[in-house]
HTML snippet that shows the backbone in 3Dmol.js (N, CA, C, O; Angstrom):
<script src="https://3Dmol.org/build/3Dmol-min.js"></script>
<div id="view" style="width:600px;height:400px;position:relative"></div>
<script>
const pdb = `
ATOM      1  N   UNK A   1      11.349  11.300   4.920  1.00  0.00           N
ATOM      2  CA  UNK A   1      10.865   9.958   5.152  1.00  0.00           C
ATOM      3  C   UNK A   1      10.074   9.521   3.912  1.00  0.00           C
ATOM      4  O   UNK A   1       8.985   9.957   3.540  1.00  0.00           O
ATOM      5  N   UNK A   2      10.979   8.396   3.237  1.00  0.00           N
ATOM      6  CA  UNK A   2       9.630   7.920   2.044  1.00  0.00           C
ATOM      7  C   UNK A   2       8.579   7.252   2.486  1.00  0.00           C
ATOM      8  O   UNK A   2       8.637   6.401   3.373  1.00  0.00           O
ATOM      9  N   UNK A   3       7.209   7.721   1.684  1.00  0.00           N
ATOM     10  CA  UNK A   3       5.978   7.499   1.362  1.00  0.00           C
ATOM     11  C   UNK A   3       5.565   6.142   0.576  1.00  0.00           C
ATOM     12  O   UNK A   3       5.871   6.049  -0.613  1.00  0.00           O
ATOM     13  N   UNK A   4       5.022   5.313   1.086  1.00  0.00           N
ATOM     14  CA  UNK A   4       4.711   4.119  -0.013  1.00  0.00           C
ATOM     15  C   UNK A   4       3.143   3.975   0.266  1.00  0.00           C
ATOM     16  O   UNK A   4       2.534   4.296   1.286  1.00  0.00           O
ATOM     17  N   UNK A   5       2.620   3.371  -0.988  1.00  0.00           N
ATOM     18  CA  UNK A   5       1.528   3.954  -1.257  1.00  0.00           C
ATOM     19  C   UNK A   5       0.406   1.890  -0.946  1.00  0.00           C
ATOM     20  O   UNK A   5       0.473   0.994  -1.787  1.00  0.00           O
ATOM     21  N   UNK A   6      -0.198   1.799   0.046  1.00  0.00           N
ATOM     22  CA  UNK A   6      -1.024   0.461   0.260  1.00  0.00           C
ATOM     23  C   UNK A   6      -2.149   0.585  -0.653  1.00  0.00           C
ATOM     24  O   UNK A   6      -2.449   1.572  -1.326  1.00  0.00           O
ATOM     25  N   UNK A   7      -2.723  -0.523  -0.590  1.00  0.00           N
ATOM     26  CA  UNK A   7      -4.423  -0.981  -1.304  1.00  0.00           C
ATOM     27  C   UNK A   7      -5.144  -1.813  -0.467  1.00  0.00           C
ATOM     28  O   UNK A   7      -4.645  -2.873  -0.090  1.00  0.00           O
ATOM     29  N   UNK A   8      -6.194  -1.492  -0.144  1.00  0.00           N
ATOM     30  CA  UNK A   8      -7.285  -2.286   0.874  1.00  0.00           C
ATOM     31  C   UNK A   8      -7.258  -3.052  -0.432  1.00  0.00           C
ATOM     32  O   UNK A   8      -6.942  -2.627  -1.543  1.00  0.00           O
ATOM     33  N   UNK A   9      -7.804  -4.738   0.056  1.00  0.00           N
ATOM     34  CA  UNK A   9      -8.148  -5.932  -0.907  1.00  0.00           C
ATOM     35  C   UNK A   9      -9.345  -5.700  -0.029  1.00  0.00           C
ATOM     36  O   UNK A   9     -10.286  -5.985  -0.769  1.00  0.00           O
ATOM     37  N   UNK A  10      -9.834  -5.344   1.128  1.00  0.00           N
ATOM     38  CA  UNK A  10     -11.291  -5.256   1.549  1.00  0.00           C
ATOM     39  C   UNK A  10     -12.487  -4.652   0.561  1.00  0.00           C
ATOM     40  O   UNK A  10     -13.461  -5.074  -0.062  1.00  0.00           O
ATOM     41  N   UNK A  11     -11.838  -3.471   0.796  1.00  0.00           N
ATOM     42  CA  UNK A  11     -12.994  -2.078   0.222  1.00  0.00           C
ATOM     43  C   UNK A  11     -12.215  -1.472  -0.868  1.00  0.00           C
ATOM     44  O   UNK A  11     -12.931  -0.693  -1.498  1.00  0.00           O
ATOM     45  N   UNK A  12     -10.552  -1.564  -1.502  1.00  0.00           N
ATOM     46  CA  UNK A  12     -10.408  -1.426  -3.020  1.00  0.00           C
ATOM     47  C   UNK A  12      -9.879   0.072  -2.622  1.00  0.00           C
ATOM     48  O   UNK A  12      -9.571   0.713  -3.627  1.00  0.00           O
ATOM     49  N   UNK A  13      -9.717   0.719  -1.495  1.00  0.00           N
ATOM     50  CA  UNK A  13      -9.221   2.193  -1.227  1.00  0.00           C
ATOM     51  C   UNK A  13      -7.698   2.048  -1.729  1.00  0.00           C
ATOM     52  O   UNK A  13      -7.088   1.112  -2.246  1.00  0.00           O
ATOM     53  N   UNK A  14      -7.372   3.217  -1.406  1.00  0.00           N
ATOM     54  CA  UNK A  14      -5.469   3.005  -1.620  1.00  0.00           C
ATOM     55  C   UNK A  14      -5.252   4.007  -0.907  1.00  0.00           C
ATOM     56  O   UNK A  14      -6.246   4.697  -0.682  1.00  0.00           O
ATOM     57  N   UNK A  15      -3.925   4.463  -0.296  1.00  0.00           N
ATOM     58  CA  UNK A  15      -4.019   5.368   0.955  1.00  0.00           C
ATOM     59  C   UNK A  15      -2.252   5.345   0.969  1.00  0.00           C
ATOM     60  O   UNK A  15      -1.584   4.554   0.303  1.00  0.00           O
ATOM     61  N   UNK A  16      -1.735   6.316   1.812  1.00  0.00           N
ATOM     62  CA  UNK A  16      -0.005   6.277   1.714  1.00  0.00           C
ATOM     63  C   UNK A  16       0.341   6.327   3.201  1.00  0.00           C
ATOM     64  O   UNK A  16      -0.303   6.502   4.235  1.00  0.00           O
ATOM     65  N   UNK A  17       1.618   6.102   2.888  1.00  0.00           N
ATOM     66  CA  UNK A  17       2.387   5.567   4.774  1.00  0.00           C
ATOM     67  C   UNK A  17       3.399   6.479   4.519  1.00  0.00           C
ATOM     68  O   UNK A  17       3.955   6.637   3.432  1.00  0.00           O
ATOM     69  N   UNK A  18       3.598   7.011   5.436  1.00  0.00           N
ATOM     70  CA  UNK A  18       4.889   8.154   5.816  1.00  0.00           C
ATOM     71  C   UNK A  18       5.765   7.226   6.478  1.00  0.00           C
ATOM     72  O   UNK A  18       5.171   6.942   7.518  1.00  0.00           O
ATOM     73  N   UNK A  19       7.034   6.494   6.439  1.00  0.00           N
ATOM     74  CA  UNK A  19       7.304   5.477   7.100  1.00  0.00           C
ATOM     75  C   UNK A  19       9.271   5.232   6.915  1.00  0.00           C
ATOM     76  O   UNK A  19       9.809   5.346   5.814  1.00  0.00           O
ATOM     77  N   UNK A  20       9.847   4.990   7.845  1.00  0.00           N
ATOM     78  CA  UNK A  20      11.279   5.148   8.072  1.00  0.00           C
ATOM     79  C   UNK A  20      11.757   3.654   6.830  1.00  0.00           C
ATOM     80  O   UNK A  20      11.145   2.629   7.132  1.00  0.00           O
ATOM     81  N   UNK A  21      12.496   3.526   5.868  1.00  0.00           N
ATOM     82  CA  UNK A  21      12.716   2.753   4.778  1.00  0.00           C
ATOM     83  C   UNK A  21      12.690   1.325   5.040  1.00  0.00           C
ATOM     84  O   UNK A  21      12.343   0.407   4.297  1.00  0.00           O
ATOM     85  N   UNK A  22      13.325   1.297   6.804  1.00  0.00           N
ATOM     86  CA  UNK A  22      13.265   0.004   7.724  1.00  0.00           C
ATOM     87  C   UNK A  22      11.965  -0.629   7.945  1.00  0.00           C
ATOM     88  O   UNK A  22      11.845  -1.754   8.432  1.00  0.00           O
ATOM     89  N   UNK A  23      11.126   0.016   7.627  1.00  0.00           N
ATOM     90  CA  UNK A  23       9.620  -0.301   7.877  1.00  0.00           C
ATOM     91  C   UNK A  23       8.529  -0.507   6.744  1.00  0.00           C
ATOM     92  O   UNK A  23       7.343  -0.835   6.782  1.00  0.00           O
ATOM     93  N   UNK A  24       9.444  -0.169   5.678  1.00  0.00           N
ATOM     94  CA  UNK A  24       8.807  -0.308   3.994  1.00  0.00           C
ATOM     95  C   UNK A  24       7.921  -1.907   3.964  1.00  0.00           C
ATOM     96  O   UNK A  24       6.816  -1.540   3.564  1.00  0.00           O
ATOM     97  N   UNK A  25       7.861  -2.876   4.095  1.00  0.00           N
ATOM     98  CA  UNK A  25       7.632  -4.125   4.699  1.00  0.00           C
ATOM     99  C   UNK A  25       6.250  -4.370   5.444  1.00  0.00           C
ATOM    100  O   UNK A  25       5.375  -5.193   5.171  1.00  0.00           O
ATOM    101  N   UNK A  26       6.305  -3.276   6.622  1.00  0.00           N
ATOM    102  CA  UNK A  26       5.421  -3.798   7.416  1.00  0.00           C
ATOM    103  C   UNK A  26       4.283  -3.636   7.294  1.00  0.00           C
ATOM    104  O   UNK A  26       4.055  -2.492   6.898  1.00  0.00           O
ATOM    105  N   UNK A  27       3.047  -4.466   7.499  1.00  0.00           N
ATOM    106  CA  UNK A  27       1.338  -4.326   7.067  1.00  0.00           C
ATOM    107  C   UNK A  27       1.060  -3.452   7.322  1.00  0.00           C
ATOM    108  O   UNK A  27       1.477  -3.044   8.406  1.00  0.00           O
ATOM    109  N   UNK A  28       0.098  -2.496   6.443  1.00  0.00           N
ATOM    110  CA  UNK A  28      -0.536  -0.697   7.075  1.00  0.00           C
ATOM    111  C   UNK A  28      -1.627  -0.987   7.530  1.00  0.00           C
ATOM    112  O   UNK A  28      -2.272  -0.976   6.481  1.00  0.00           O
ATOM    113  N   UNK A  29      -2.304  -1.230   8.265  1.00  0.00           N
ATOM    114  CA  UNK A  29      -4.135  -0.877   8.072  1.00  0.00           C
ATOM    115  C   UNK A  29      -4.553  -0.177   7.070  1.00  0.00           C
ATOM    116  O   UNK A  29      -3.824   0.636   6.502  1.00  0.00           O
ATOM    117  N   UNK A  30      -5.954  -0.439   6.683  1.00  0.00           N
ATOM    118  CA  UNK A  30      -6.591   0.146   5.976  1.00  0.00           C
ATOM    119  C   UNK A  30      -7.119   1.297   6.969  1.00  0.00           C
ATOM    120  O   UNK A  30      -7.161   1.055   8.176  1.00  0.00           O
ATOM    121  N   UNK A  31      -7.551   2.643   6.430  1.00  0.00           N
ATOM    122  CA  UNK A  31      -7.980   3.795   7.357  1.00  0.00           C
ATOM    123  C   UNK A  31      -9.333   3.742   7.723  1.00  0.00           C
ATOM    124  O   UNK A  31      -9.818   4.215   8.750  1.00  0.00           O
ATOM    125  N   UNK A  32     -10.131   2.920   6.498  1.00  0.00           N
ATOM    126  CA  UNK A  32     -11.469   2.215   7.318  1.00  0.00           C
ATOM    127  C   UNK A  32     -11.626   1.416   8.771  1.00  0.00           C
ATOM    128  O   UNK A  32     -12.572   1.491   9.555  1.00  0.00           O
ATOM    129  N   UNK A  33     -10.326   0.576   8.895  1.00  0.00           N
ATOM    130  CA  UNK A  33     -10.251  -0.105  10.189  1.00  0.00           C
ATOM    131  C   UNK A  33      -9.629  -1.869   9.163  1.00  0.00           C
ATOM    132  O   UNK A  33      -8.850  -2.667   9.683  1.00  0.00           O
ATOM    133  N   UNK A  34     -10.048  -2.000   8.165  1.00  0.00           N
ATOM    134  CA  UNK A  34      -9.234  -3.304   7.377  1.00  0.00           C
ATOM    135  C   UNK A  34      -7.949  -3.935   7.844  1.00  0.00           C
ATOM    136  O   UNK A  34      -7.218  -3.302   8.606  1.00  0.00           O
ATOM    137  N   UNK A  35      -7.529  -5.526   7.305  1.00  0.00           N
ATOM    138  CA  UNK A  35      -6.352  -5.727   7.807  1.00  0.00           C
ATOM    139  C   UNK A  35      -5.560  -6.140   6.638  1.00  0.00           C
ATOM    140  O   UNK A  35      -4.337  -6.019   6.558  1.00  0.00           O
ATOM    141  N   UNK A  36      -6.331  -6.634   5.740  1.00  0.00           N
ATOM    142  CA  UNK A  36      -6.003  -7.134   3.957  1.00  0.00           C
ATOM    143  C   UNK A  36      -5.364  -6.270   3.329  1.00  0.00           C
ATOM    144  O   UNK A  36      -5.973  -5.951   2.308  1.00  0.00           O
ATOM    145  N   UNK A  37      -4.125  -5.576   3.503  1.00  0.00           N
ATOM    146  CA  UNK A  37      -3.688  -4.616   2.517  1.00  0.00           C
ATOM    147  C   UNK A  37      -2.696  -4.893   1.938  1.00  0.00           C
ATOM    148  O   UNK A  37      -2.092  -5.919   2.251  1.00  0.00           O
ATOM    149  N   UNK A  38      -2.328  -4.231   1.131  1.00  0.00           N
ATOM    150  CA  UNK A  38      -1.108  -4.799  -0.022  1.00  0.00           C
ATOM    151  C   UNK A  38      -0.233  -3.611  -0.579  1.00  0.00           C
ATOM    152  O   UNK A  38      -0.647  -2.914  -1.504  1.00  0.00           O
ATOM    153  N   UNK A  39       1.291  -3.357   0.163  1.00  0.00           N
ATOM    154  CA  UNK A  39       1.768  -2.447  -0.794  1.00  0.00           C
ATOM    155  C   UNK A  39       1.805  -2.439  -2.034  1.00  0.00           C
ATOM    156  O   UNK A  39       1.855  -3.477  -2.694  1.00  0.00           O
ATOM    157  N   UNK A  40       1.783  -1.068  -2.623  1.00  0.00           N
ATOM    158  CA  UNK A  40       1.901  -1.388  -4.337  1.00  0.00           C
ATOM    159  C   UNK A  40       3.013  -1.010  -4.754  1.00  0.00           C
ATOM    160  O   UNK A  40       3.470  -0.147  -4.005  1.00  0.00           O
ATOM    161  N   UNK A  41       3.921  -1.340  -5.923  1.00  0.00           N
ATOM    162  CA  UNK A  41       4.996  -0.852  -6.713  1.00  0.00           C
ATOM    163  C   UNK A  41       4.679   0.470  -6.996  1.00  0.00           C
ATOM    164  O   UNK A  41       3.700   0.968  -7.550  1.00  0.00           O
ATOM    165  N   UNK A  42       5.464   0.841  -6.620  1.00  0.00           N
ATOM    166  CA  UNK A  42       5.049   2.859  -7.363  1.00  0.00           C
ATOM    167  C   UNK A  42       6.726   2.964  -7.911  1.00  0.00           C
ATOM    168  O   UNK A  42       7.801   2.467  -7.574  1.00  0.00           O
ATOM    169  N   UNK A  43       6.268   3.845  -8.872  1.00  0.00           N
ATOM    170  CA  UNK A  43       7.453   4.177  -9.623  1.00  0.00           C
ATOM    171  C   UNK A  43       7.972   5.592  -9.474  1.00  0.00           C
ATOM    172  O   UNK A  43       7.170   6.410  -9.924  1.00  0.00           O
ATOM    173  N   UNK A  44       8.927   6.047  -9.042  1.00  0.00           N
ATOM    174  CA  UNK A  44       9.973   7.706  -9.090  1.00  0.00           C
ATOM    175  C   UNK A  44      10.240   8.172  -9.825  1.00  0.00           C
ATOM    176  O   UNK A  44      11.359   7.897 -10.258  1.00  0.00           O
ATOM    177  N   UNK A  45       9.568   9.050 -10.411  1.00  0.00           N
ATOM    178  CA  UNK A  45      10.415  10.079 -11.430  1.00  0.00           C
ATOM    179  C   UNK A  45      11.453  10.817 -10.646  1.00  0.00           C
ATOM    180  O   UNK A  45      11.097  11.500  -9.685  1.00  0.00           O
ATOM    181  N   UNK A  46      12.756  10.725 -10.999  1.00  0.00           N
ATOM    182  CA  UNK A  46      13.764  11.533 -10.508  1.00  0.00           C
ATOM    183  C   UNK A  46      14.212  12.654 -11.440  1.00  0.00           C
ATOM    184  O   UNK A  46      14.970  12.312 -12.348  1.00  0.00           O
ATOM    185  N   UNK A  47      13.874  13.906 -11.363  1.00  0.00           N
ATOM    186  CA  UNK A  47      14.797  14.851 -12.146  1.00  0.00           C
ATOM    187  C   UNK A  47      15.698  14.978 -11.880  1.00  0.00           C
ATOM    188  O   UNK A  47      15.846  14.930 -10.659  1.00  0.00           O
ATOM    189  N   UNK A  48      17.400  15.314 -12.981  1.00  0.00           N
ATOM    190  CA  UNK A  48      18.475  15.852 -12.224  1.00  0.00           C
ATOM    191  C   UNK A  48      18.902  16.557 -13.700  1.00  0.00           C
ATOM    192  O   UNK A  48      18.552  16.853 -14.843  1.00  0.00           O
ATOM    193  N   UNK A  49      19.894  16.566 -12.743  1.00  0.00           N
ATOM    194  CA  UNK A  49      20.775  17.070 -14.226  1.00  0.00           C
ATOM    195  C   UNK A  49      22.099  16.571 -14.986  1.00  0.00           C
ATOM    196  O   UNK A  49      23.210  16.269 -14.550  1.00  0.00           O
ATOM    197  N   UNK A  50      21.752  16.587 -15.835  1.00  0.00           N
ATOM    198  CA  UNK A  50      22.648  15.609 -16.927  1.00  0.00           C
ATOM    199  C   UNK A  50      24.369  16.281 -17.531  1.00  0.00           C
ATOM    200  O   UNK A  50      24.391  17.486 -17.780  1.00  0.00           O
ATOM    201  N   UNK A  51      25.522  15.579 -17.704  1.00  0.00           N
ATOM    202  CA  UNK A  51      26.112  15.803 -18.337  1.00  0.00           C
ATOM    203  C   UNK A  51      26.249  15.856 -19.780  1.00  0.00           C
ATOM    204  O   UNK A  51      26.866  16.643 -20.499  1.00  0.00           O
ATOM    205  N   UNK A  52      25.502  14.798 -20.055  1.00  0.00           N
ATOM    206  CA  UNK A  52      25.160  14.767 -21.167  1.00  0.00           C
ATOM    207  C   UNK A  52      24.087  15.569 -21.717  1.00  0.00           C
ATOM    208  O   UNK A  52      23.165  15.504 -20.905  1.00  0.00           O
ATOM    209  N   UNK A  53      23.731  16.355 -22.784  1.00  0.00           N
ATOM    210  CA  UNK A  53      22.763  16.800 -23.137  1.00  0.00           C
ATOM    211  C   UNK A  53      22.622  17.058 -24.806  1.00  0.00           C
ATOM    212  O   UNK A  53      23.178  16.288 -25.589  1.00  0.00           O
ATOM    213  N   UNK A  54      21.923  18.073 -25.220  1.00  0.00           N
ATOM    214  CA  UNK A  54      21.393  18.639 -26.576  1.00  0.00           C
ATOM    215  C   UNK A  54      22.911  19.206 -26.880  1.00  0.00           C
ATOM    216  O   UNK A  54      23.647  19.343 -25.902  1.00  0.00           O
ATOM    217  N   UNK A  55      23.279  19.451 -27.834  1.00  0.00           N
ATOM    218  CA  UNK A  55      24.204  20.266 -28.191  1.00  0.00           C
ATOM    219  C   UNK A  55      24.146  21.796 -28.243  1.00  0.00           C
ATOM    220  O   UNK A  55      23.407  22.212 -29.134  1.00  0.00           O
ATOM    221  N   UNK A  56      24.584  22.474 -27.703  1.00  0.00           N
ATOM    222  CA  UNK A  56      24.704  23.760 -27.853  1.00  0.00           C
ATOM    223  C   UNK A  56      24.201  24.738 -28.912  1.00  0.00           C
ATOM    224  O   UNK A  56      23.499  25.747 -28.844  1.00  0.00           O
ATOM    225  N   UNK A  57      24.942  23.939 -30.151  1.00  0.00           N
ATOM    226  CA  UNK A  57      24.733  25.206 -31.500  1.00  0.00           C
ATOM    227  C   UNK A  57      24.613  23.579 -32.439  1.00  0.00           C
ATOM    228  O   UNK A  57      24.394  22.524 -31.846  1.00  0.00           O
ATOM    229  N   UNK A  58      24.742  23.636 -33.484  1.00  0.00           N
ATOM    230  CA  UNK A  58      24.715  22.900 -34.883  1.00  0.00           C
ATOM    231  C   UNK A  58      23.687  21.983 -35.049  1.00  0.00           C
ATOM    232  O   UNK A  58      24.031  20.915 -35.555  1.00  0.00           O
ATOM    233  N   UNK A  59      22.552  22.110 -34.766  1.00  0.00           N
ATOM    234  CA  UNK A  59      21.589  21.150 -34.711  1.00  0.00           C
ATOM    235  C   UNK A  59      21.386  19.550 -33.855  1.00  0.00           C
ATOM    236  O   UNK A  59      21.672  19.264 -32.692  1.00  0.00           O
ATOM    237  N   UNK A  60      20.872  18.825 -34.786  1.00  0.00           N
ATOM    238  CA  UNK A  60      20.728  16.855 -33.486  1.00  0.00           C
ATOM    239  C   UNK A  60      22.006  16.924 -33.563  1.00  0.00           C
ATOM    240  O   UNK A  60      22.419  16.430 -32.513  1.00  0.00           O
ATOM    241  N   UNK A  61      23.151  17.355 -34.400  1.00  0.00           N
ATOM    242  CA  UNK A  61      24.184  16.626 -33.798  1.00  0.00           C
ATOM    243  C   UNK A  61      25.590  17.201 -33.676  1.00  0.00           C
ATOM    244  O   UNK A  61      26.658  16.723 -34.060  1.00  0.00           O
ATOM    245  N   UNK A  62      25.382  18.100 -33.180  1.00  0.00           N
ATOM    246  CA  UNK A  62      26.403  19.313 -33.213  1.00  0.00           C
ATOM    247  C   UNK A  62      26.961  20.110 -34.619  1.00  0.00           C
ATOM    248  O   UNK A  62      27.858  20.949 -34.543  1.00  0.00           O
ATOM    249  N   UNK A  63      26.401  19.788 -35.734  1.00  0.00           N
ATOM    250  CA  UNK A  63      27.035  20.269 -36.730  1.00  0.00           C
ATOM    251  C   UNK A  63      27.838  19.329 -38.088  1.00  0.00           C
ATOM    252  O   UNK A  63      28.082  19.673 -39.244  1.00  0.00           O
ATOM    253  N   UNK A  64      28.159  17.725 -37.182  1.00  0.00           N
ATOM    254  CA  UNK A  64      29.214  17.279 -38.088  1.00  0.00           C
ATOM    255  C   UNK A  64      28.426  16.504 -39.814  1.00  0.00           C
ATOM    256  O   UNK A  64      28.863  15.959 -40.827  1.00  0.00           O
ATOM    257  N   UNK A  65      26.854  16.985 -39.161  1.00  0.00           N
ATOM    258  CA  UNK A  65      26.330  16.393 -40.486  1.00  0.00           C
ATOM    259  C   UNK A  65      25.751  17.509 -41.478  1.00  0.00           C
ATOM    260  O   UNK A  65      24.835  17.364 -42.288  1.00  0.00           O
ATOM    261  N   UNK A  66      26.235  18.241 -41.313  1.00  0.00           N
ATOM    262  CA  UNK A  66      25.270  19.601 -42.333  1.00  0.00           C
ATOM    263  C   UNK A  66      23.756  19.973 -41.681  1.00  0.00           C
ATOM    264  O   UNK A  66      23.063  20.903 -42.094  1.00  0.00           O
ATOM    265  N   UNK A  67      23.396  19.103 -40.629  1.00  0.00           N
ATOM    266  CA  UNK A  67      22.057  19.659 -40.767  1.00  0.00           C
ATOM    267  C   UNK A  67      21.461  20.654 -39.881  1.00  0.00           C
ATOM    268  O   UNK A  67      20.276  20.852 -39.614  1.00  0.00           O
ATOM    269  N   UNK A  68      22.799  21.395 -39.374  1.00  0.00           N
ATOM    270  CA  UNK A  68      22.209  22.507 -38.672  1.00  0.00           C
ATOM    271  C   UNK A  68      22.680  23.829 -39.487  1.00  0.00           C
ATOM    272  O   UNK A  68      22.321  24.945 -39.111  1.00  0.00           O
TER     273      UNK A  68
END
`;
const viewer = $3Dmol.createViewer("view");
viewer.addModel(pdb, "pdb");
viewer.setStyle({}, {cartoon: {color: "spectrum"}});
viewer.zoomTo();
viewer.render();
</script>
């Protein structure tokens, strides 16, 4: 279940929602008891893995420039 992360505009806290993607939208309370909150943009680092990569052997560029 993704996590999105609110901000009290009351008291300036920030706090996260465990919440089904259908529900990304809906107002959180603040955990003080607040009603002023505001999701924020948060950004994902995704690791994976690439087809593309470093070359194996011959240096930046496999070899075709002399500089490995």
């Amino acid at each position: 279940m993704p996590t999105y992360e609110f901000r009290c505009r009351a008291c300036g806290s920030s706090f996260d929602v465990s919440r089904p993607m259908a529900d990304a939208n809906t107002p959180a309370p603040c955990p003080e008891g607040h009603e002023d909150t505001v999701k924020l943009l948060t950004t994902v680092g995704i690791a994976g893995r690439s087809n593309a990569g470093a070359p194996a052997s011959g240096g930046c560029c496999g070899g075709g420039c002399g500089c490995g």
